[in-house]
N, C-alpha and C positions, 0 to 999 in steps of 0.2 A: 245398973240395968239388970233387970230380973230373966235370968235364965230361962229357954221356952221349956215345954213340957218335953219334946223329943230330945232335949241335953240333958236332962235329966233321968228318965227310964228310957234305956238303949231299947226295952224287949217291949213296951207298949205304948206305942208311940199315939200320942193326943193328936185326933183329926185324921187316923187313919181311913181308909178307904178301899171300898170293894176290892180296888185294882192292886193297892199293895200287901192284901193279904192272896191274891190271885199271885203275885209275884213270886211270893215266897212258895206259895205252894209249887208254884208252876218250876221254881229252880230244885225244890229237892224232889218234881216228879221227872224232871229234864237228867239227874244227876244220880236216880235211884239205878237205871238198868248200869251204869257206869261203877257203881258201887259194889254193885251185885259181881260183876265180871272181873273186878279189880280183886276182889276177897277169893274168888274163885281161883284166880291164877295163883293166890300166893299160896292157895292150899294145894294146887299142881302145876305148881312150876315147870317141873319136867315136863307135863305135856304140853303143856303151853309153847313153852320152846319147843318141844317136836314139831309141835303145829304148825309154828312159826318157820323150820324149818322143812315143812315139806310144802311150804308155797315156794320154795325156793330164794329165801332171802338171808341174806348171809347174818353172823352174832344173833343167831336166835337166840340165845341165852339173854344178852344185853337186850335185844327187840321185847323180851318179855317181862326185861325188871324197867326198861321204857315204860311200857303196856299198864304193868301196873304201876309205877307213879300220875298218869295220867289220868288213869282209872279210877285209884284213890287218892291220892294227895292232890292234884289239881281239883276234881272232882269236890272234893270236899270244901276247895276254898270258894266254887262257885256256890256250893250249898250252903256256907258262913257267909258270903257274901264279903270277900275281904281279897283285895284286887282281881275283884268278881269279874271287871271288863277285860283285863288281861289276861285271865284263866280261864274267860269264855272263847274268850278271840285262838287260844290255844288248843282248845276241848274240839273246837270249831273246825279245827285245819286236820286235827288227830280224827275226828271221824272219815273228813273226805279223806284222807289220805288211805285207813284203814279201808273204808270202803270200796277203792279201787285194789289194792291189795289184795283183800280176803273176802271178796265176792264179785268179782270179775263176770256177771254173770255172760258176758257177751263172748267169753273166750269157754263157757261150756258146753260140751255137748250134747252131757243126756239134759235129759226136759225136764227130768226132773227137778236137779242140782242147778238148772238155769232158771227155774224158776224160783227156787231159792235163793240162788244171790239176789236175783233182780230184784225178791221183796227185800232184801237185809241189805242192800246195795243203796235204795228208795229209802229204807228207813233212815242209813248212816247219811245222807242226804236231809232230810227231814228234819233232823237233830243239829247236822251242824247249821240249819237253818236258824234252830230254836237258841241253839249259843248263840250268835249273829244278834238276835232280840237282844239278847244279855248285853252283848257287848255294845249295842248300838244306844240304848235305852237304859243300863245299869239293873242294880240288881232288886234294888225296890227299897222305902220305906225301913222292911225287916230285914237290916243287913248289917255287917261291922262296916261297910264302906255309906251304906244312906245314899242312895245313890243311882 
């Protein structure tokens, strides 16, 4: 029996479609601000942990080497596509979670800082929406999982 075209070349896969190059783009655009934040912390750690610590949550130090494996290393396997549905479903939980964390906006007072969390509150909502997709639907065509 002859081998199809997508066992063959992992990276171009024959009979592609609109939708699974939409996929791929749409996971390393879901994955870039993730990436961006992850590389960030590890170049300041320290404040990151402070950060961490003046939301008032205990091991900021650990909450920040959490923050970045999340950031980067899961991040990344949703962007490889390579236990895409389980790294979504995790990236997923890690925003709403962060989201009520560190932008609280209903517990601020000035109007200003409240209307900043309420949009980065919306957004970290939004996103773990867009993991959701991943996890529900896999990671597309252009992935290690195909899927």
């Amino acid at each position: 029996m002859a081998a199809s075209a997508d066992q063959i070349d992992p990276v171009l896969v024959a009979g592609a479609t609109s939708s699974d190059i939409a996929a791929l783009i749409g996971r390393a655009l879901l994955v870039a601000l993730f990436l961006l934040s992850g590389f960030g912390k590890i170049h300041d750690f320290a404040g990151t942990a402070a950060y961490i610590g003046s939301k008032g949550l205990p091991l900021p130090a650990l909450g920040a080497a959490v923050a970045i494996v999340m950031e980067v290393g899961v991040a990344l396997l949703v962007l490889i596509g390579w236990k895409a549905r389980a790294a979504a479903l995790v990236l997923a939980v890690f925003s709403a979670v962060a989201g009520v964390l560190f932008h609280a906006y209903w517990a601020d007072a000035d109007a200003a800082a409240r209307m900043g969390d309420f949009i980065n509150f919306w957004k970290n909502v939004s996103i773990a929406g867009g993991f959701l997709m991943v996890f529900a639907f896999g990671p597309g065509r252009y992935s290690v999982d195909r899927g």
